[in-house]
N, C-alpha and C positions, 0 to 999 in steps of 0.2 A: 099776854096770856101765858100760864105757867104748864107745862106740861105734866101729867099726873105720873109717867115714867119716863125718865130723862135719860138718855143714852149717850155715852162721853164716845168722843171722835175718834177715829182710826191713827188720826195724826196722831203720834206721842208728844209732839211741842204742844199740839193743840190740846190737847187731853190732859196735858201738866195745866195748863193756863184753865182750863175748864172747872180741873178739882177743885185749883185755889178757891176760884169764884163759887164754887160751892159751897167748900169749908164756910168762906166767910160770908157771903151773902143769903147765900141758902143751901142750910143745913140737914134740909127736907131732902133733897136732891143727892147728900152724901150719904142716909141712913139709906136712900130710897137703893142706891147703889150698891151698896153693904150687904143689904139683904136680896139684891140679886145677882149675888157674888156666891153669900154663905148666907142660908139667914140665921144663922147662928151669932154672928161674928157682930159683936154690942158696938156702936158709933165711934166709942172710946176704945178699941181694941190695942191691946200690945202684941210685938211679936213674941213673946215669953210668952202669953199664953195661947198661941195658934195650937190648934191639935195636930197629930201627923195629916189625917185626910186634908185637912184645912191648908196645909203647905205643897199640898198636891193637886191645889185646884189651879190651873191656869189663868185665870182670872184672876186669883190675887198677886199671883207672879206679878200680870201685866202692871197692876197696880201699884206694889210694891217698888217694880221698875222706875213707876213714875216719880214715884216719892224717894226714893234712896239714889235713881242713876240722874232722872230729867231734872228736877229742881237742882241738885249739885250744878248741874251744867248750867241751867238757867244762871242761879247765883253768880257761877263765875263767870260767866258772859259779861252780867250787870256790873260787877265789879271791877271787871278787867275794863272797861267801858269809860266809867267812871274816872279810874285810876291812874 
């Protein structure tokens, strides 16, 4: 059963791993996110076009953490692993 507001984990490993699974399985889950973040801020957002308010919302911080510091790290775990 899908929950109609999804709410990503405290954990930042977890919450890296969470997105993904959003991104790609359900997409519903990442807009649903989006919009209670900024609901301005379109599924397809850049950060070229963030407004000042927009770069001042703690929330996309958090997010943006996830995606520019977590996933690096995840990568080079998987890599280094691998390698």
């Amino acid at each position: 059963m899908h929950n109609n507001s999804p709410t990503l984990s405290s954990n930042l490993l977890l919450a890296s791993l969470q997105l993904l699974a959003w991104l790609l399985l359900r997409p519903s889950a990442w807009r649903h996110l989006l919009k209670q973040i900024d609901p301005t801020l379109p599924p397809d957002f850049a950060l070229a076009s963030l407004q000042r308010s927009q770069w001042r919302n703690p929330q996309l911080w958090r997010l943006l953490l996830l995606y520019l510091g977590i996933y690096p790290l995840w990568s080079g775990i998987i890599i280094g692993t691998v390698v």
